[in-house]
C-alpha positions as CSV (number, residue, x, y, z in Angstrom):
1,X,-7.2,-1.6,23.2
2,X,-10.0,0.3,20.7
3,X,-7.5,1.3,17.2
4,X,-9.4,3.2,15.0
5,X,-7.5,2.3,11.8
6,X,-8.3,5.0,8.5
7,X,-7.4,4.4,4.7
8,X,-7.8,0.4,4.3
9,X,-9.8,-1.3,2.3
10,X,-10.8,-4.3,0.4
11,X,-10.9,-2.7,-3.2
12,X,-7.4,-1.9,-3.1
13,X,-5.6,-5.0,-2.4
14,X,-2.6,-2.9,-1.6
15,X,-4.4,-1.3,1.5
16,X,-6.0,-4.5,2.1
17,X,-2.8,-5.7,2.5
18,X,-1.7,-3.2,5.2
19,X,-4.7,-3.6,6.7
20,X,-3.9,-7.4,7.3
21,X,-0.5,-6.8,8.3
22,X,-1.7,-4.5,11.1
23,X,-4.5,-6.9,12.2
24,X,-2.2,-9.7,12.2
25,X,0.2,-7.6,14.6
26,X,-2.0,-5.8,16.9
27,X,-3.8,-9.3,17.7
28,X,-0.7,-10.7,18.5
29,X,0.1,-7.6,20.7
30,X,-3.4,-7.5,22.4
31,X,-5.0,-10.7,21.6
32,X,-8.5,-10.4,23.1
33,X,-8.3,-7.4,23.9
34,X,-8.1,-5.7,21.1
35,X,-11.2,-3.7,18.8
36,X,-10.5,-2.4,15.5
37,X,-12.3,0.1,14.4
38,X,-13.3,1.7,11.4
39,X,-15.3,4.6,9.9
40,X,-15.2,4.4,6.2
41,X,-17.0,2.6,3.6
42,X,-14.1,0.4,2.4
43,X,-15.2,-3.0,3.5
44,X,-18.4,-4.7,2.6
45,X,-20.6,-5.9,5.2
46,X,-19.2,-9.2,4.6
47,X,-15.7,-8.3,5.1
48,X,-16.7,-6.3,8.2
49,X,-18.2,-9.1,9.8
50,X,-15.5,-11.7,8.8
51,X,-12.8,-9.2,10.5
52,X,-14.9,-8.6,13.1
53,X,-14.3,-4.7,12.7
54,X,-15.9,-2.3,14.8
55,X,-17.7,1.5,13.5
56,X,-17.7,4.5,14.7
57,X,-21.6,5.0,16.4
58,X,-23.2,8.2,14.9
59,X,-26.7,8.5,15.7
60,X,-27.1,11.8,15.7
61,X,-30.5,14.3,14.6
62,X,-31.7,17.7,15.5
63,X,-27.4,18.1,16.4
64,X,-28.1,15.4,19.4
65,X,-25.9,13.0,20.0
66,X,-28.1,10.0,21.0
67,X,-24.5,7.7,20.4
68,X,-24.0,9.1,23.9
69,X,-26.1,8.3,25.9
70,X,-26.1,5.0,25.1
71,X,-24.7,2.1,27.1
72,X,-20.8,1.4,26.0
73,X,-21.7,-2.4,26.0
74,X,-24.9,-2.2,24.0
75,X,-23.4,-0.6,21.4
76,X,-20.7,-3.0,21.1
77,X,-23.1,-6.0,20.8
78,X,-23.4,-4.1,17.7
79,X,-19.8,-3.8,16.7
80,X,-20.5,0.0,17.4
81,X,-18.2,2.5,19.3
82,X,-18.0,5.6,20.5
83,X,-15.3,8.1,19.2
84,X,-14.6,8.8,23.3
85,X,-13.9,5.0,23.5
86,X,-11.1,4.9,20.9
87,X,-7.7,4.6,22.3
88,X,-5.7,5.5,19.4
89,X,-5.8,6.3,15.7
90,X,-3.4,4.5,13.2
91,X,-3.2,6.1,9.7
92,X,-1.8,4.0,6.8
93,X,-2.7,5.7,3.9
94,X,0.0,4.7,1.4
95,X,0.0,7.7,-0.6
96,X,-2.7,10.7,-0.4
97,X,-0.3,13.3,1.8
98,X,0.7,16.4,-0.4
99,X,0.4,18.8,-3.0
100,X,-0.6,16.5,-5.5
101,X,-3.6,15.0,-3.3
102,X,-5.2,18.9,-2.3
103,X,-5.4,19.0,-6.1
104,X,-7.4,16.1,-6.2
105,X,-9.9,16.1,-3.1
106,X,-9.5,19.8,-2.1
107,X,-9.3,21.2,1.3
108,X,-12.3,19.7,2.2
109,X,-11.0,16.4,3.5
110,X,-7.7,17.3,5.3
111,X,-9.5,19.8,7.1
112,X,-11.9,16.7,8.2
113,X,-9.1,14.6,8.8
114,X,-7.1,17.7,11.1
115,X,-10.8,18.5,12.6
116,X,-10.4,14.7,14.2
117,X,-6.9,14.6,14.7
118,X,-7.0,17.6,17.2
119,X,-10.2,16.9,18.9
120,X,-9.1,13.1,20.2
121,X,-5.7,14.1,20.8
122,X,-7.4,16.9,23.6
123,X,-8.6,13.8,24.8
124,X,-5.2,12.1,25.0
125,X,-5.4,9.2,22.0
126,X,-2.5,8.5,20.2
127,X,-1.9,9.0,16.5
128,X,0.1,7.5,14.3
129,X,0.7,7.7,10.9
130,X,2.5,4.2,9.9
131,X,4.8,3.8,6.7
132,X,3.8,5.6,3.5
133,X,4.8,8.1,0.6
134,X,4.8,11.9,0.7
135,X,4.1,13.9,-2.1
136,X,5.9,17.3,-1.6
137,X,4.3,20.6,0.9
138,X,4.9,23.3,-1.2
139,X,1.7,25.0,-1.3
140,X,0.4,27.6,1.4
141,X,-2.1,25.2,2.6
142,X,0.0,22.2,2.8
143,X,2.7,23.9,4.5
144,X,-0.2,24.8,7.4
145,X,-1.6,21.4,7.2
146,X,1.9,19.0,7.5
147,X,2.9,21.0,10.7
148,X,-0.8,21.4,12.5
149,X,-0.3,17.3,11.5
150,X,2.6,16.8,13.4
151,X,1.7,19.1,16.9
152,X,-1.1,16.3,16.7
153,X,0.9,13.3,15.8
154,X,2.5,10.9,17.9
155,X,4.6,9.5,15.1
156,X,4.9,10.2,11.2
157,X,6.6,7.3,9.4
158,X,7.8,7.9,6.0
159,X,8.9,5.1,3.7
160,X,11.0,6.3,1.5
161,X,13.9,9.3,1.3
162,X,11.9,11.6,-1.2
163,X,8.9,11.3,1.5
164,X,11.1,11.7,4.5
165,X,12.7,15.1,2.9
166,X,9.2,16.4,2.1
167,X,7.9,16.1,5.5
168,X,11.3,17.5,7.1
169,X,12.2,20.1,4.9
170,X,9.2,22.6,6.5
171,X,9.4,21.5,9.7
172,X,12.0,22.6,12.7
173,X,11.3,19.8,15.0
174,X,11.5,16.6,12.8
175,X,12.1,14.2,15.8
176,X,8.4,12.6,15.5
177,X,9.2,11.8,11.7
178,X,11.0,8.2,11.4
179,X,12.0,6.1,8.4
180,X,10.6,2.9,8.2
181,X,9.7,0.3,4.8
182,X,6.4,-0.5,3.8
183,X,5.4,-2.9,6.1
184,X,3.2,-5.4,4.0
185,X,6.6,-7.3,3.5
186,X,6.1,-8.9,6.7
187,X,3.0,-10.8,5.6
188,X,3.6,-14.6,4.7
189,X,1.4,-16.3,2.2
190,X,1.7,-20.0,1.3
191,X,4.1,-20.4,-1.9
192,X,4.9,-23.9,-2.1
193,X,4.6,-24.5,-6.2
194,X,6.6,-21.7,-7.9
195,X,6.1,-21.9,-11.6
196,X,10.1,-21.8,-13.4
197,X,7.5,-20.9,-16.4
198,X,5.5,-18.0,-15.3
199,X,5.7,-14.4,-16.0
200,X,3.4,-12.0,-14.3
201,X,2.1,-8.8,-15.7
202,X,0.6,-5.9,-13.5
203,X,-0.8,-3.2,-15.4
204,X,-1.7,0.0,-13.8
205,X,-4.7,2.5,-15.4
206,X,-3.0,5.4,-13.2
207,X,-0.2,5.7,-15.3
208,X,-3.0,6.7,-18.1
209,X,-4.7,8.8,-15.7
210,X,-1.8,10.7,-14.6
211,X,-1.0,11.0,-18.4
212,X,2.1,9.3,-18.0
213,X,1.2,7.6,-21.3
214,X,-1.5,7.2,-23.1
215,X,-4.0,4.0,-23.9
216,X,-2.2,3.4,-27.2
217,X,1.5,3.5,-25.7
218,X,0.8,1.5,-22.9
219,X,-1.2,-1.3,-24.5
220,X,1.8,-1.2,-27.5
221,X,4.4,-1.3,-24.5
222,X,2.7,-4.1,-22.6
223,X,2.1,-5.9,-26.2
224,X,6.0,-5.6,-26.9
225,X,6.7,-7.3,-23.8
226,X,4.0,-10.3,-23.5
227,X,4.7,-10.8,-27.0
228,X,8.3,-11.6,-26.5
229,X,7.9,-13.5,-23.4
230,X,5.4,-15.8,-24.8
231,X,7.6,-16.2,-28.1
232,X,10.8,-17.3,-25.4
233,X,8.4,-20.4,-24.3
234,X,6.4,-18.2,-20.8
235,X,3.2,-18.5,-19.3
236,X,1.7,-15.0,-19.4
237,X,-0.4,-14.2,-16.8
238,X,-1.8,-10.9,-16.8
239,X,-2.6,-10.0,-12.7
240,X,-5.7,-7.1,-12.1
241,X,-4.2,-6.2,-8.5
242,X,-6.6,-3.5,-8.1
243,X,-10.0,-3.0,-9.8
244,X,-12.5,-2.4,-12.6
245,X,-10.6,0.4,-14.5
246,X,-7.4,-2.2,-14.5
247,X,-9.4,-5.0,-15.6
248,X,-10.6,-2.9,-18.3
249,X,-7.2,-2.2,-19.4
250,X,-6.1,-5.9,-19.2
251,X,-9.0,-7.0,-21.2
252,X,-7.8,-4.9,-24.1
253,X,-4.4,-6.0,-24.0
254,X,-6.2,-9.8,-24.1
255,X,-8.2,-8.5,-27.0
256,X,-4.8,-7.8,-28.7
257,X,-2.8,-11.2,-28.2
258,X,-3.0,-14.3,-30.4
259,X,-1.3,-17.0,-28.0
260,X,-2.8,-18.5,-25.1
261,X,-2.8,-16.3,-22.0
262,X,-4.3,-16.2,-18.3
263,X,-6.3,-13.7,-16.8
264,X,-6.2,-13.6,-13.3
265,X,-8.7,-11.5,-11.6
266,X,-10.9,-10.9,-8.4
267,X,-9.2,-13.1,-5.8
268,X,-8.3,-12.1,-2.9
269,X,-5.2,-9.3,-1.9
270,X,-3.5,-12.6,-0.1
271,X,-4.3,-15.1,-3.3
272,X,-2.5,-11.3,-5.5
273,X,0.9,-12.0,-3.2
274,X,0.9,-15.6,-3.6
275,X,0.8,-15.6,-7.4
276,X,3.4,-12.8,-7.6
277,X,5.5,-15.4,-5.0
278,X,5.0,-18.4,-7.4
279,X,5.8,-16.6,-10.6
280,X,9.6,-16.5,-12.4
281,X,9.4,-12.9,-13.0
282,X,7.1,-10.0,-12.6
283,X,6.3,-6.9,-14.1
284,X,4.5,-4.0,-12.2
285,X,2.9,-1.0,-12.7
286,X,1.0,-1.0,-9.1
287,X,3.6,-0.3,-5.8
288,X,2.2,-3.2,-3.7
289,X,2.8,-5.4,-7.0
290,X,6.7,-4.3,-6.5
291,X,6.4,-4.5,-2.8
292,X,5.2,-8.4,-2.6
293,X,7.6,-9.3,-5.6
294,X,10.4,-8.0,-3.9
295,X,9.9,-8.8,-0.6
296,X,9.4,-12.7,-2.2
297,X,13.0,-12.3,-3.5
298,X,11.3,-12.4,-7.2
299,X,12.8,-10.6,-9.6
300,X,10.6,-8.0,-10.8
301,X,11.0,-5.2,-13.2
302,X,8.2,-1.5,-12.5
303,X,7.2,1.5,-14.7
304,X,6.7,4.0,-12.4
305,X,4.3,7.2,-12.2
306,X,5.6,8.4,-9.1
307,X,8.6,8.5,-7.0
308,X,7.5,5.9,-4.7
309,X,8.7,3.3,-7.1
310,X,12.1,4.3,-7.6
311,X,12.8,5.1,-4.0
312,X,11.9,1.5,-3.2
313,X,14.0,-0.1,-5.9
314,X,16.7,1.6,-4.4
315,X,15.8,0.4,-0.5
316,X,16.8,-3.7,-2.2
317,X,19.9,-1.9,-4.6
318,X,17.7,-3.0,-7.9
319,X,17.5,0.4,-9.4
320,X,18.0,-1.1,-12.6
321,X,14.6,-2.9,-12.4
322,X,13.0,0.5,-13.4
323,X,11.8,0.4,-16.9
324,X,11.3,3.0,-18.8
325,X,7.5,2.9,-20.4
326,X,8.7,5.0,-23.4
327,X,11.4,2.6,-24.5
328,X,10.2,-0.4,-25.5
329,X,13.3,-1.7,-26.4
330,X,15.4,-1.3,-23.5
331,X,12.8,-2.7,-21.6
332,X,12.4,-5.4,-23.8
333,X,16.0,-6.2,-23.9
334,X,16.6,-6.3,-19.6
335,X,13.7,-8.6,-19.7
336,X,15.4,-10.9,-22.1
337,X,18.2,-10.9,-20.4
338,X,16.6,-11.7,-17.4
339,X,14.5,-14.7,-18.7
340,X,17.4,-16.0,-20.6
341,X,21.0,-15.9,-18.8
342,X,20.3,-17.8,-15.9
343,X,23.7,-16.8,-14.1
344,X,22.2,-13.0,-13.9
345,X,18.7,-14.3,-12.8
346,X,20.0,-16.3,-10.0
347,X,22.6,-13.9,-8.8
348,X,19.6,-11.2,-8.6
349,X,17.3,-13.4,-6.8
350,X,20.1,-13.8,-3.8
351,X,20.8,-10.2,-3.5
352,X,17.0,-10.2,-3.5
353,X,16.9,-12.2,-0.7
354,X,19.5,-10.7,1.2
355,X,17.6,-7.3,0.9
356,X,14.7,-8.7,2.0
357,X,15.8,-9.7,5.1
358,X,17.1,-6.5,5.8
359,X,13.8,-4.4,5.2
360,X,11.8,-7.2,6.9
361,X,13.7,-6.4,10.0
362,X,13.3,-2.7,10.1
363,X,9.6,-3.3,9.6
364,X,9.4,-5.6,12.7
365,X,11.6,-2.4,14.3
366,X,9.1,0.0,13.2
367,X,6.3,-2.2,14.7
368,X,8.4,-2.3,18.1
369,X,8.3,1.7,18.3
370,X,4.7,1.5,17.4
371,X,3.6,-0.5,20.0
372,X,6.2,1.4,22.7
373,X,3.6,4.2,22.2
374,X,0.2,2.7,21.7
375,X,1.7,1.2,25.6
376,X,2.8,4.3,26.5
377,X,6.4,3.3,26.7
378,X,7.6,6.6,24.6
């Protein structure tokens, strides 16, 4: 089975994440058998030899394509393939569907991504678009693009209610479009010494971007917040889940603080989950931050910048671990309470864990359906 898998990485340890979780299940579906493949420059060579991934061959000059006339098994001594050879095409970008994304990249690259779509579906592959957020389709473009999408598409999984209505609401046929969790829940990482002691803190640089605040209200926020949980006796440990622009952003906040902190900072997306699972209580700004905390049964309050966060708060009944990034002192009160009445800490943590079983379970349901039609079962 060749999978051509788009939009994973290395730099964002949140795809990197989903593109473990997807390794880890498709080589337990097809074992040897099984090439993943993948065309953009989101893994270093390193990384691509480690993983054992495969590219797209693209040897092409004066319009030629030499790619095909070469022998299938040379190129694979290569870790090359030809686009003819892929069997199917999983998607799992976890958000850049929707109005908001054609503002940011243009027409240019869903008219790429629609180009491909339609010419390997003539040739029978599957595609399938795995869990992710949906921004809405209200545009003239978009509303072209989502249902030219799914006449090509196998199955569209949304991960949240917002999404799901986004994708519905302009289409007549919905029955491709499923609701499923984000699936990185399902990965395990070793978390044998929890610390009772320390608090996380995941800053995101998008909420600046996005203008949801600026520099100088979130660093004053985050400086509330650290402040206070160092002064109840906590370890601080302020997480970069992502990359330079957030270390940037932590590095001031470090600049600002006058107790003994921890930086934590360029290890790996599976080393990110297992410090989230060892800490007493997390703080997000970054989606897959929220995701591994919860999924850990870790309590774990999020400012938000889109609706991805509150929808997922709601899928474990924790809507009221949404902070509010303007109101430092309601913030700053539910964390006290959280770090201080232990009765309300532990009774979250169970329902926690009780949710978490629950999403965990759809995920491996959503995986069945997958596979059913990568097989050609449905």
């Amino acid at each position: 089975m060749n999978i051509l898998v788009e939009e994973v990485g290395s730099v964002n340890k949140g795809a990197f994440l989903m593109f473990k979780a997807i390794q880890t299940k498709l080589s337990e579906t097809y074992k040897n058998n099984l090439k993943i493949v993948t065309d953009e420059n989101r893994f270093s060579a390193i990384e691509i030899a480690e993983n054992n991934l495969y590219r797209v061959a693209n040897f092409q000059k004066y319009k030629i394509p030499f790619h095909n006339i070469v022998d299938v098994n040379q190129l694979y001594r290569f870790n090359l393939i030809n686009e003819d050879n892929i069997d199917s095409i999983i998607n799992a970008g976890g958000y850049s569907t929707g109005d908001f994304w054609l503002s940011v990249h243009g027409e240019k690259k869903f008219n790429k991504r629609l180009e491909r779509y339609k010419r390997l579906k003539k040739k029978g592959k599957k595609i399938i678009l795995l869990p992710q957020a949906f921004d809405t389709f209200n545009s003239t473009y978009m509303r072209r693009f989502i249902k030219e999408l799914y006449e090509v598409s196998d199955l569209i999984i949304a991960r949240d209610k917002v999404s799901y209505n986004n994708m519905t609401v302009n289409l007549k046929d919905t029955s491709k479009i499923k609701l499923f969790p984000d699936f990185t829940n399902l990965i395990e990482v070793n978390n044998e010494n929890p610390s009772s002691k320390k608090v996380t803190i995941i800053p995101n640089s998008k909420l600046i971007q996005t203008k949801i605040v600026t520099e100088e209200g979130y660093l004053n926020f985050l400086y509330s917040l650290v402040s206070a949980i160092d002064e109840m006796d906590y370890d601080v440990n302020l997480l970069n889940h992502e990359g330079e622009s957030d270390l940037l952003f932590i590095n001031k906040l470090s600049e600002k603080l006058e107790f003994e902190h921890k930086i934590t900072t360029n290890i790996s997306p599976l080393e990110v989950k297992q410090e989230i699972g060892t800490s007493k209580l997390v703080i997000t700004g970054r989606f897959h931050g929220l995701v591994s905390a919860l999924s850990q049964s870790i309590p774990c309050f999020a400012t938000s910048w889109s609706h991805k966060y509150k929808e997922l708060l709601n899928d474990y009944d924790s809507s009221d671990l949404m902070i509010d990034i303007t109101n430092s002192k309601e913030s700053l009160t539910k964390v006290k309470v959280m770090l201080t009445d232990s009765s309300f800490y532990a009774k979250k943590k169970n329902a926690l864990e009780t949710k978490s079983s629950i999403q965990k379970q759809k995920s491996r349901e959503m995986w069945s359906k997958v596979v059913n039609i990568l097989n050609n079962n449905e």
